[in-house]
C-alpha positions as YAML, in Angstrom:
chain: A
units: angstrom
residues:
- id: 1
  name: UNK
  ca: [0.00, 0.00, 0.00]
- id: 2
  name: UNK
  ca: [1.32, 3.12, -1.10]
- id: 3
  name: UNK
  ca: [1.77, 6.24, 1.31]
- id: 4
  name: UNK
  ca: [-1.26, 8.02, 0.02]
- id: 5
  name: UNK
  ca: [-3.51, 5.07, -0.42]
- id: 6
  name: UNK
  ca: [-2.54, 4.72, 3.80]
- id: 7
  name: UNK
  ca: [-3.45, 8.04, 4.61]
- id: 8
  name: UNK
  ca: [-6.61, 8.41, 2.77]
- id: 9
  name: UNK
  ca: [-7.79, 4.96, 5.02]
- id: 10
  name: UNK
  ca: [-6.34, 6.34, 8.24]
- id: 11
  name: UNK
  ca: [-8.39, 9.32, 7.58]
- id: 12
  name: UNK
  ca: [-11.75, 7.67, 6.56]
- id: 13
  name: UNK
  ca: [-11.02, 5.35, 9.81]
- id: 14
  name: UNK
  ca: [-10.51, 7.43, 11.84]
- id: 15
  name: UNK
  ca: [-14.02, 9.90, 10.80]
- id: 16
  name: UNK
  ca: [-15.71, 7.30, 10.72]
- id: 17
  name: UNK
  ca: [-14.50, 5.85, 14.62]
- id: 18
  name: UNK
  ca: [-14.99, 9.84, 15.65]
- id: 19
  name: UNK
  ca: [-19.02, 9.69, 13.78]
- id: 20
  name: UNK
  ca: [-20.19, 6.47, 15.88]
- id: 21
  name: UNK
  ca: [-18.44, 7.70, 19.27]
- id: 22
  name: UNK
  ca: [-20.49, 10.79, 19.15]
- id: 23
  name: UNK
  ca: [-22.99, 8.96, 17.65]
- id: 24
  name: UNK
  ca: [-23.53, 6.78, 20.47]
- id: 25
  name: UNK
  ca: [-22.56, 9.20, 23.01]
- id: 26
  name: UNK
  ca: [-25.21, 11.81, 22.22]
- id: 27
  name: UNK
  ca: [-27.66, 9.50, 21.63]
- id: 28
  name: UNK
  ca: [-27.25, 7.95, 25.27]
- id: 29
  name: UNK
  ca: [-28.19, 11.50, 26.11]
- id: 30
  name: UNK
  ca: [-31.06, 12.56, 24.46]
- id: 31
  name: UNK
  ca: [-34.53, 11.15, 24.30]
- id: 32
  name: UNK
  ca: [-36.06, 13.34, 26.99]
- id: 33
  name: UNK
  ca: [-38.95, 14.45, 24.48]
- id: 34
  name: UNK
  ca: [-40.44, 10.87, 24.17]
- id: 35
  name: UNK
  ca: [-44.27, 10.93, 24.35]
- id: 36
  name: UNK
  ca: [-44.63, 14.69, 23.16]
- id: 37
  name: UNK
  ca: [-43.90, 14.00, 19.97]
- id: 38
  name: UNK
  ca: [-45.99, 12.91, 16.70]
- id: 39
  name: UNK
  ca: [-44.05, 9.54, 15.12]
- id: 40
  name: UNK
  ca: [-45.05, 8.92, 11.59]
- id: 41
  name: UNK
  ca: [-43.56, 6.34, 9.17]
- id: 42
  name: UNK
  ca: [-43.57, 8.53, 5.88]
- id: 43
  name: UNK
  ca: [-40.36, 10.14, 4.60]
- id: 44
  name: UNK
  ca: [-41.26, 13.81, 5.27]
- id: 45
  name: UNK
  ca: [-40.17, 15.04, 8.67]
- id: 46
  name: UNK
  ca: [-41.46, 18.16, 10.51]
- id: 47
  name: UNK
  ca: [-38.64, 19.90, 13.01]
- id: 48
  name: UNK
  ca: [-39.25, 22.41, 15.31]
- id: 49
  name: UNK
  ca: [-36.05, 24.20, 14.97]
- id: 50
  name: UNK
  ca: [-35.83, 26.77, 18.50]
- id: 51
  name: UNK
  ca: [-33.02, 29.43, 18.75]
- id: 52
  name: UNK
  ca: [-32.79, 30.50, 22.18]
- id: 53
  name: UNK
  ca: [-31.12, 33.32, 24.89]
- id: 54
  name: UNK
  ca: [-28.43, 32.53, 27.03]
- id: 55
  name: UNK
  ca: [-30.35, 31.10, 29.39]
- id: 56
  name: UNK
  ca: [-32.52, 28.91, 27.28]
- id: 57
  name: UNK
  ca: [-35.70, 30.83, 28.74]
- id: 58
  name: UNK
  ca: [-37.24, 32.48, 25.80]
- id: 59
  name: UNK
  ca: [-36.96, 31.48, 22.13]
- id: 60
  name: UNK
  ca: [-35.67, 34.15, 19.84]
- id: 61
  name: UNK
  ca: [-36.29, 32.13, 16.79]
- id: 62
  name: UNK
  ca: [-39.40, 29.09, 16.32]
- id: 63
  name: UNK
  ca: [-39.08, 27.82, 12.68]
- id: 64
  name: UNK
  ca: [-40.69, 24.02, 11.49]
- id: 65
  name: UNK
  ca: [-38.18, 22.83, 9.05]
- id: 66
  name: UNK
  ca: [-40.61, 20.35, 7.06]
- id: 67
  name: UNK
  ca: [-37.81, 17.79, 4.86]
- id: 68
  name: UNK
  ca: [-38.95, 15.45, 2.35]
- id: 69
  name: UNK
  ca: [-36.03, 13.95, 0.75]
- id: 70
  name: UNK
  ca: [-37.57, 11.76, -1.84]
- id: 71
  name: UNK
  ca: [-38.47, 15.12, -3.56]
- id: 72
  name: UNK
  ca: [-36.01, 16.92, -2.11]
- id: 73
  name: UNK
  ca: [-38.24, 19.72, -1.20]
- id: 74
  name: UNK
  ca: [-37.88, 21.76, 2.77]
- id: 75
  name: UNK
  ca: [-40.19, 23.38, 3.13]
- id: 76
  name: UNK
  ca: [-39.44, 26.46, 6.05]
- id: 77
  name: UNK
  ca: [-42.52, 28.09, 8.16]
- id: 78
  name: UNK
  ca: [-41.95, 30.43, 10.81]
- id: 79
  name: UNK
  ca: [-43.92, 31.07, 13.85]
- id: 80
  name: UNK
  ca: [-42.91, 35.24, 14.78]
- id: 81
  name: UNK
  ca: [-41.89, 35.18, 18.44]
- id: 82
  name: UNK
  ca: [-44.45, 37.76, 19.73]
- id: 83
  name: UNK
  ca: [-47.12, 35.78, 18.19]
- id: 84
  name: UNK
  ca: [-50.24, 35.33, 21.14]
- id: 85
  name: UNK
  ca: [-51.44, 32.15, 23.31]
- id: 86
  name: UNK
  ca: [-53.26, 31.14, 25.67]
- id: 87
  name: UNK
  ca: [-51.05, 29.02, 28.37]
- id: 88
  name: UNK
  ca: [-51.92, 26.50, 30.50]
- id: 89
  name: UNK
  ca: [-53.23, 28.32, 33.43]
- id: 90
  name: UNK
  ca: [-55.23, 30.01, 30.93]
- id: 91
  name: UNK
  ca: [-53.81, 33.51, 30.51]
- id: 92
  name: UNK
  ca: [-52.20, 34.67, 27.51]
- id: 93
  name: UNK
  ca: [-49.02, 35.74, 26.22]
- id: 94
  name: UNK
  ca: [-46.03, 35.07, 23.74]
- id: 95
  name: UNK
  ca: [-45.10, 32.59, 22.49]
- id: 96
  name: UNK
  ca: [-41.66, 32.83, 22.74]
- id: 97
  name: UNK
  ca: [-42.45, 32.49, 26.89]
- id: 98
  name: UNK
  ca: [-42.85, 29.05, 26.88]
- id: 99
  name: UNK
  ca: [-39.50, 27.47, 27.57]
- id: 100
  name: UNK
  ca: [-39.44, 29.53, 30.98]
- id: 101
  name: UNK
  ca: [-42.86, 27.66, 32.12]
- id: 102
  name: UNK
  ca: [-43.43, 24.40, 33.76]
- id: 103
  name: UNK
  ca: [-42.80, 21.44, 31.17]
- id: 104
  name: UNK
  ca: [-42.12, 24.24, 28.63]
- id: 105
  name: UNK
  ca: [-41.05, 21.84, 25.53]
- id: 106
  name: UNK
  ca: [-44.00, 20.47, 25.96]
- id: 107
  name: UNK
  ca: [-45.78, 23.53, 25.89]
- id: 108
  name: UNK
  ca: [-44.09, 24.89, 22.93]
- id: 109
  name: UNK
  ca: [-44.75, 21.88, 20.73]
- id: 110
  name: UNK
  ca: [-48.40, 21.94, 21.66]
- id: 111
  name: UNK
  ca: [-48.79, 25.37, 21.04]
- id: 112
  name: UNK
  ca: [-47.17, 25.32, 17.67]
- id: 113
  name: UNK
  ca: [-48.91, 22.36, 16.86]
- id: 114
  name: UNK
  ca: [-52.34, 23.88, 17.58]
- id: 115
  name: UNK
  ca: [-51.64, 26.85, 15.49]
- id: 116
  name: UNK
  ca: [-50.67, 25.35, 12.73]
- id: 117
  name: UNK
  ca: [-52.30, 21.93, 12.23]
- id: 118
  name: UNK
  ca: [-48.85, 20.09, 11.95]
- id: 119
  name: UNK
  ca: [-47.38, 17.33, 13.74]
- id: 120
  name: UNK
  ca: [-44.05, 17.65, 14.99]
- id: 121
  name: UNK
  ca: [-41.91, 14.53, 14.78]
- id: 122
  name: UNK
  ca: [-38.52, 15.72, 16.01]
- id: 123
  name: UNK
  ca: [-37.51, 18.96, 18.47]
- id: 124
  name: UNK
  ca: [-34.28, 21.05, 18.53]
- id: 125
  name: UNK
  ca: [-33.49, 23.78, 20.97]
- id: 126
  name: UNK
  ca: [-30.16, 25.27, 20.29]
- id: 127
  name: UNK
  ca: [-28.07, 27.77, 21.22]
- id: 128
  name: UNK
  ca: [-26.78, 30.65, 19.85]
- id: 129
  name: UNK
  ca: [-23.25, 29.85, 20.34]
- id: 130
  name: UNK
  ca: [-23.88, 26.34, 18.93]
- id: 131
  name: UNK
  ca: [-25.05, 27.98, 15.83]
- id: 132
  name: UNK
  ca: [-21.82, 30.25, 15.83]
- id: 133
  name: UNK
  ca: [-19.40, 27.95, 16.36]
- id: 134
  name: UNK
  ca: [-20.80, 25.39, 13.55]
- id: 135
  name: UNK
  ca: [-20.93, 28.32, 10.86]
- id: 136
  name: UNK
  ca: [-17.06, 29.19, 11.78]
- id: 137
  name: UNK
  ca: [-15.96, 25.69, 11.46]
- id: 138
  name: UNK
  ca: [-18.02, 25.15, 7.97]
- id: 139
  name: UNK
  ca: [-15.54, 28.22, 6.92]
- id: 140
  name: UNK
  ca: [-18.38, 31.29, 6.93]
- id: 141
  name: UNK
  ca: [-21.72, 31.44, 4.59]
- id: 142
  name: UNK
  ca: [-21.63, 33.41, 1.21]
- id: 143
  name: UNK
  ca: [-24.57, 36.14, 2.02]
- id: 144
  name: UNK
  ca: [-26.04, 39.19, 0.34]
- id: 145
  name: UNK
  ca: [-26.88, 41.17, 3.65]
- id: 146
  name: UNK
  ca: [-30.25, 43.25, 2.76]
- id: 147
  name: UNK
  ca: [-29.66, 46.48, 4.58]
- id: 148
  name: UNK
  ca: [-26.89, 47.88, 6.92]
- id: 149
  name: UNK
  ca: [-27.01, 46.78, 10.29]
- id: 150
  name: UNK
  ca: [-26.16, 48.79, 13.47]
- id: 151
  name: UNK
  ca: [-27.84, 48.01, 16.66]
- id: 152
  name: UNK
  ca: [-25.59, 47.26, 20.36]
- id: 153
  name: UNK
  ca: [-27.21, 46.08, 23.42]
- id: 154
  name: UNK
  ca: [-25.44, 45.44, 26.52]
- id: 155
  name: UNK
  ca: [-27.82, 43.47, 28.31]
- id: 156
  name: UNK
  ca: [-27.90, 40.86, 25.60]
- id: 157
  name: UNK
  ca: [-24.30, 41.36, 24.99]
- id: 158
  name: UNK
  ca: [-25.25, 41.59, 21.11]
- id: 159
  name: UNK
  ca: [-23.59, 43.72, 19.00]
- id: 160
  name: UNK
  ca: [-24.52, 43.99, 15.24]
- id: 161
  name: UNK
  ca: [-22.44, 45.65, 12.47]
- id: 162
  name: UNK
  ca: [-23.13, 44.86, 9.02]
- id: 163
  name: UNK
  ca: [-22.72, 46.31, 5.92]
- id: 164
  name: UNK
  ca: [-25.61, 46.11, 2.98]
- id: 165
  name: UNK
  ca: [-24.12, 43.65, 0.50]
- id: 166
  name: UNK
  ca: [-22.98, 40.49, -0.73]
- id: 167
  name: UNK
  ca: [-20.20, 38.96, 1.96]
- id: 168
  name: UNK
  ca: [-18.95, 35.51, 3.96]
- id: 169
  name: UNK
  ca: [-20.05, 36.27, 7.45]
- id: 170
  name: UNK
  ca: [-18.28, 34.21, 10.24]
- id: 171
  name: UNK
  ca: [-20.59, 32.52, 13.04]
- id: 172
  name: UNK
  ca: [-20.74, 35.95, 15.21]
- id: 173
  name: UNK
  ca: [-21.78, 37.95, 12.28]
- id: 174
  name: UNK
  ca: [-24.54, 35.18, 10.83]
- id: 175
  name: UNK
  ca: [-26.27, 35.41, 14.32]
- id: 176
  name: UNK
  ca: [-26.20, 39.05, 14.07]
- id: 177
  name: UNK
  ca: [-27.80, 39.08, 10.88]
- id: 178
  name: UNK
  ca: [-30.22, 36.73, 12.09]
- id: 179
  name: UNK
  ca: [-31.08, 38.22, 15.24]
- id: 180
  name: UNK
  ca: [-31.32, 41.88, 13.98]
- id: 181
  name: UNK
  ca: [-34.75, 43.56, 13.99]
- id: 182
  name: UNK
  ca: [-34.73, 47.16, 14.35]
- id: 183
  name: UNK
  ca: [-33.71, 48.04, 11.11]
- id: 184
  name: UNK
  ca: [-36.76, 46.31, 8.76]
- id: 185
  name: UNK
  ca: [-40.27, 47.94, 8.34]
- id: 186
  name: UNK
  ca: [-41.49, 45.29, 9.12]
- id: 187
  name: UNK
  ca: [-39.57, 44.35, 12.54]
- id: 188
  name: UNK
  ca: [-39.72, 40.99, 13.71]
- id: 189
  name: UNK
  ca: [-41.60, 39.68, 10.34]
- id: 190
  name: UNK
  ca: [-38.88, 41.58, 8.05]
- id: 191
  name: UNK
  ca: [-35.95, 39.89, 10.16]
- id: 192
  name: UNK
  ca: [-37.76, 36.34, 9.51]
- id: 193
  name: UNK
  ca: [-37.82, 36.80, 5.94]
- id: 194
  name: UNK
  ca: [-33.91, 37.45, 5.97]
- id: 195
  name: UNK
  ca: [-33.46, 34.19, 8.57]
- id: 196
  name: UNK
  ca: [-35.81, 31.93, 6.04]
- id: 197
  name: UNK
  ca: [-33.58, 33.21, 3.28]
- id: 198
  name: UNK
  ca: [-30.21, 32.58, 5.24]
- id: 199
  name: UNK
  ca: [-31.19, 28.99, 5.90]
- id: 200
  name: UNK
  ca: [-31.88, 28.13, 2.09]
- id: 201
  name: UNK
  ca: [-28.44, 29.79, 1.02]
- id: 202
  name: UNK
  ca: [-26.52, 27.98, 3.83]
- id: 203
  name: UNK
  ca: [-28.07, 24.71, 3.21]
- id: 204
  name: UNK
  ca: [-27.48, 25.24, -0.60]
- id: 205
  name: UNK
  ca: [-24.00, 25.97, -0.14]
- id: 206
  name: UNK
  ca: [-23.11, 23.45, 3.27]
- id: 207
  name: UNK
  ca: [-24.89, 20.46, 2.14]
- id: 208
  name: UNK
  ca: [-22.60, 19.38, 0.06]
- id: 209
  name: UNK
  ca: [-20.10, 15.96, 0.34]
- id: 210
  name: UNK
  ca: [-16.97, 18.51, -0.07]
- id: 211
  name: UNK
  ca: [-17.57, 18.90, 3.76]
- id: 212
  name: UNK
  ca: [-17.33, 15.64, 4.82]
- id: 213
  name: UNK
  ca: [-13.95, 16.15, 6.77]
- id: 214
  name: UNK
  ca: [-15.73, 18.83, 8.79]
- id: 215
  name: UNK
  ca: [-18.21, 16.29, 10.11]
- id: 216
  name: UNK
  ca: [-16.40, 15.20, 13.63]
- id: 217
  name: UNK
  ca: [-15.89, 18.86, 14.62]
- id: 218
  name: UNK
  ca: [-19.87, 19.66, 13.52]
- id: 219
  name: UNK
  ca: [-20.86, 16.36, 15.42]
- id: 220
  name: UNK
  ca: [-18.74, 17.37, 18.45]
- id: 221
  name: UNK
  ca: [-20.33, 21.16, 18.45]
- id: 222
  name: UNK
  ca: [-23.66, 19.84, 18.18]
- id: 223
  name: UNK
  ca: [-23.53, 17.47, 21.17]
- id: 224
  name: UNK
  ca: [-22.53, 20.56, 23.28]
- id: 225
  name: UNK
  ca: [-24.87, 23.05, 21.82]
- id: 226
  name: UNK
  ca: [-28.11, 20.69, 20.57]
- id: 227
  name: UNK
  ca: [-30.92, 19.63, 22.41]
- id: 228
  name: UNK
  ca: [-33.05, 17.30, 20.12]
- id: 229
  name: UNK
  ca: [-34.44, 13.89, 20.45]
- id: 230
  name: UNK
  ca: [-32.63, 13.40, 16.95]
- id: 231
  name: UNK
  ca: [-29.67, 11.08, 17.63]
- id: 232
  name: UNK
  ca: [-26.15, 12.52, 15.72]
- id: 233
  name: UNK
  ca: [-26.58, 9.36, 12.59]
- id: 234
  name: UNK
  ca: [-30.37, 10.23, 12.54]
- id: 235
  name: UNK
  ca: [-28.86, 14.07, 11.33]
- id: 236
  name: UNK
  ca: [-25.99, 12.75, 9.18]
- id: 237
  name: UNK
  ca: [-28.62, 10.17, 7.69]
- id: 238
  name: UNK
  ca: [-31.00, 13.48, 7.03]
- id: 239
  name: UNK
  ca: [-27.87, 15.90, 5.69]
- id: 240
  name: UNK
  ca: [-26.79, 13.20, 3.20]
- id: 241
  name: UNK
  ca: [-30.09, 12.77, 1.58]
- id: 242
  name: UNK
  ca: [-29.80, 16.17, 1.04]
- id: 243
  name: UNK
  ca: [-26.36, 16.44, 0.11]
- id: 244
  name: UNK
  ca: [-26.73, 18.09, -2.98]
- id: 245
  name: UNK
  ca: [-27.83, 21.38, -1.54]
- id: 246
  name: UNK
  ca: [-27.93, 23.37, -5.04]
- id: 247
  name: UNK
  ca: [-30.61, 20.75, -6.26]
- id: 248
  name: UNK
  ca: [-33.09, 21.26, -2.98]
- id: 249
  name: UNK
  ca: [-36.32, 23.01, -3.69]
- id: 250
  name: UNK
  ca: [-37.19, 25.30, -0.80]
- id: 251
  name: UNK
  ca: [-40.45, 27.02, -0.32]
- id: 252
  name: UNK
  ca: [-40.60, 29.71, 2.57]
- id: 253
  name: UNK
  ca: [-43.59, 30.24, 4.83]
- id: 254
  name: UNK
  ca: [-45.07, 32.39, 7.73]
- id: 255
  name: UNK
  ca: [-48.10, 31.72, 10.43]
- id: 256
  name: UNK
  ca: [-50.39, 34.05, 8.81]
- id: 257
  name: UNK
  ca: [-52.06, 36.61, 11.02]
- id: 258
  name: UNK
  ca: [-51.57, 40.38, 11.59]
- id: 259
  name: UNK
  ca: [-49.70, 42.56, 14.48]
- id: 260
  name: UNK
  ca: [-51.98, 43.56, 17.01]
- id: 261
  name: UNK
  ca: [-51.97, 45.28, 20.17]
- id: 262
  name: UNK
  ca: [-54.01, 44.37, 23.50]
- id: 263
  name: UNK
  ca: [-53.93, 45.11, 26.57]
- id: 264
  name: UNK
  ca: [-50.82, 47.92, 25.85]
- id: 265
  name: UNK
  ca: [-49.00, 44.48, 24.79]
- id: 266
  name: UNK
  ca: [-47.57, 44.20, 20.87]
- id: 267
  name: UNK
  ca: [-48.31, 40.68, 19.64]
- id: 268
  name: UNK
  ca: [-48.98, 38.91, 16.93]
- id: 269
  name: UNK
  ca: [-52.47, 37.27, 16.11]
- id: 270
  name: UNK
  ca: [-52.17, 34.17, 14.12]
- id: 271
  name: UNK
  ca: [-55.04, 33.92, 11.49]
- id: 272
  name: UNK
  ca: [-55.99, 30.33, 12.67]
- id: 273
  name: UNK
  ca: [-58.05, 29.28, 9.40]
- id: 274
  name: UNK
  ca: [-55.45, 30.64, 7.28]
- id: 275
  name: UNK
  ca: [-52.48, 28.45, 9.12]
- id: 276
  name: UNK
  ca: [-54.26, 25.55, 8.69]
- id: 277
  name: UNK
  ca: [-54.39, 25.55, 4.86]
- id: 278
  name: UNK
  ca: [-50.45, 25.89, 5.28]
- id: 279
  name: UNK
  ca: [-50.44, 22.27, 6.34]
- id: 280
  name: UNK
  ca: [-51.84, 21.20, 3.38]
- id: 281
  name: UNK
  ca: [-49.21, 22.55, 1.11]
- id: 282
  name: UNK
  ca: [-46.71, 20.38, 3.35]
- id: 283
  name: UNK
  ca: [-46.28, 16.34, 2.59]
- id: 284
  name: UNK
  ca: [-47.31, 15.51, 6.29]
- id: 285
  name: UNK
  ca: [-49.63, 12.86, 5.58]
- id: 286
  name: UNK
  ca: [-48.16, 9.26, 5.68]
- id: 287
  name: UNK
  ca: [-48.72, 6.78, 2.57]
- id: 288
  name: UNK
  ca: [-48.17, 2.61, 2.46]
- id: 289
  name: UNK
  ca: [-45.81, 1.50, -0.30]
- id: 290
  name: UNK
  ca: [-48.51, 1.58, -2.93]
- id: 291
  name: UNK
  ca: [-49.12, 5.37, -2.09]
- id: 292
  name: UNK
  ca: [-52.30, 5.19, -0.36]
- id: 293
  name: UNK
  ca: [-52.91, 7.06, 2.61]
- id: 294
  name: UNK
  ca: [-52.30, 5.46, 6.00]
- id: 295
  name: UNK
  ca: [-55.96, 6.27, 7.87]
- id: 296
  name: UNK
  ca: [-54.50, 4.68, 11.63]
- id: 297
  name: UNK
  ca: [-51.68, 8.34, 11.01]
- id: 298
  name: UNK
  ca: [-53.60, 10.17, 9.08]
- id: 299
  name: UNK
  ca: [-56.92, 10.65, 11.66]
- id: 300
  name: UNK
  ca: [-53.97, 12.21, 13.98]
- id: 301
  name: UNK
  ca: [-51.98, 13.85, 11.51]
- id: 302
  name: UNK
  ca: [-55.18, 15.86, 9.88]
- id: 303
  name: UNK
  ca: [-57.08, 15.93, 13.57]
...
């Protein structure tokens, strides 16, 4: 065996030794949402994707990444933060409160699911420092950055400072870009529009075998940063399907519903009849191998 023939199988050895022990030792510690979520046996998996604060309290970003590799469609719909509920002790407030109440995963999940009409079949929370970290070591994400940014706050120790254009923004300045709100007309539903875009251009450009090498170091960040009933091989499995990022279709979505104020409190009123047609434009609904529908999911799927 020649010296480069030895290298190239010390190398794939030794990724794929580094793959199974994080593998194994992440999925050892997950599995704490069992029984809260929907399990269905069709290709197309919803995520509820939740960016949160340092603390893990509130959830600056709620997002249902809906994948369906045998079309390779994900489709993306976004729940605004502010957006109004009714909790368990019946009183209202924002969504984005949830993880700081009793059993507040749980509460989320229902909440999102009742809104929109979707199951939910797997649940990250993640950090924001996850998120950076992953970005840096995937070498940046090509970006054309809508507007200037400038906005500094202490207490959240965030500090934006972007330039309008096209540029590879590290980790620190992707989460700026996708926390930033002030700026937009719109607020918090212009700043999901730039997130939903973000998302497709980094999967387009990231999912892609090239990266390969990078996957111990991504594995490793996501065991520290990741909470998810998704075990590590259940993500690479999911990735590679969709390792030709440039081919994926992506469609965009957002809870539909209008900005309202009550009570001298800014929220946002989801249109329930409207969300629930959004559902429908989502492969959700389980099929046998001759493509007819499965009625045992389906009655919970469509209930």
């Amino acid at each position: 065996m020649n010296i480069k023939k030895f290298l190239l199988s010390l190398i794939a050895t030794l990724l794929i030794v580094s793959v199974v022990f994080f593998g194994i030792t992440f999925f050892t510690a997950t599995g704490g949402f069992d029984g809260i979520l929907d399990k269905t046996p069709n290709e197309t998996t919803n995520i509820l994707v939740v960016g949160v604060d340092k603390d893990g309290t509130r959830a600056d970003t709620i997002m249902i990444i809906s994948a369906t590799p045998k079309n390779k469609t994900i489709n993306l719909l976004s729940v605004p933060r502010d957006t109004r509920i009714k909790y368990t002790n019946k009183r209202h407030g924002k969504i984005n409160a949830c993880l700081g109440k009793d059993d507040g995963e749980q509460l989320l999940i229902d909440n999102v699911r009742e809104l929109t009409g979707m199951p939910i079949h797997s649940f990250c929370k993640v950090s924001f420092d996850g998120v950076t970290n992953i970005i840096d070591i995937l070498g940046g994400v090509e970006y054309d950055v809508p507007i200037d940014m400038d906005y500094d706050d202490p207490v959240q120790d965030l500090s934006i400072h972007l330039k309008k254009g096209v540029q590879t923004l590290n980790g620190d300045q992707s989460i700026g870009l996708l926390r930033f709100r002030s700026g937009y007309a719109s607020a918090d539903l212009g700043r999901i529009a730039t997130q939903q875009d973000f998302i497709k251009e980094a999967a387009k450009q990231k999912l892609n075998v090239k990266y390969i090498f990078k996957l111990p170091s991504v594995m490793r960040e996501i065991s520290k940063s990741l909470d998810t009933d998704l075990s590590p091989m259940e993500i690479i499995k999911l990735a590679w399907k969709f390792r030709q990022g440039d081919k994926v279709k992506f469609e965009s979505y957002m809870l539909p519903g209008q900005a309202k104020t009550i009570g001298g409190v800014a929220y946002y009123v989801a249109d329930e009849d409207a969300a629930q047609q959004i559902e429908m434009m989502f492969e959700t609904v389980p099929t046998d191998v001759d493509g007819n529908m499965d009625e045992t999911v389906s009655d919970k799927v469509i209930d």
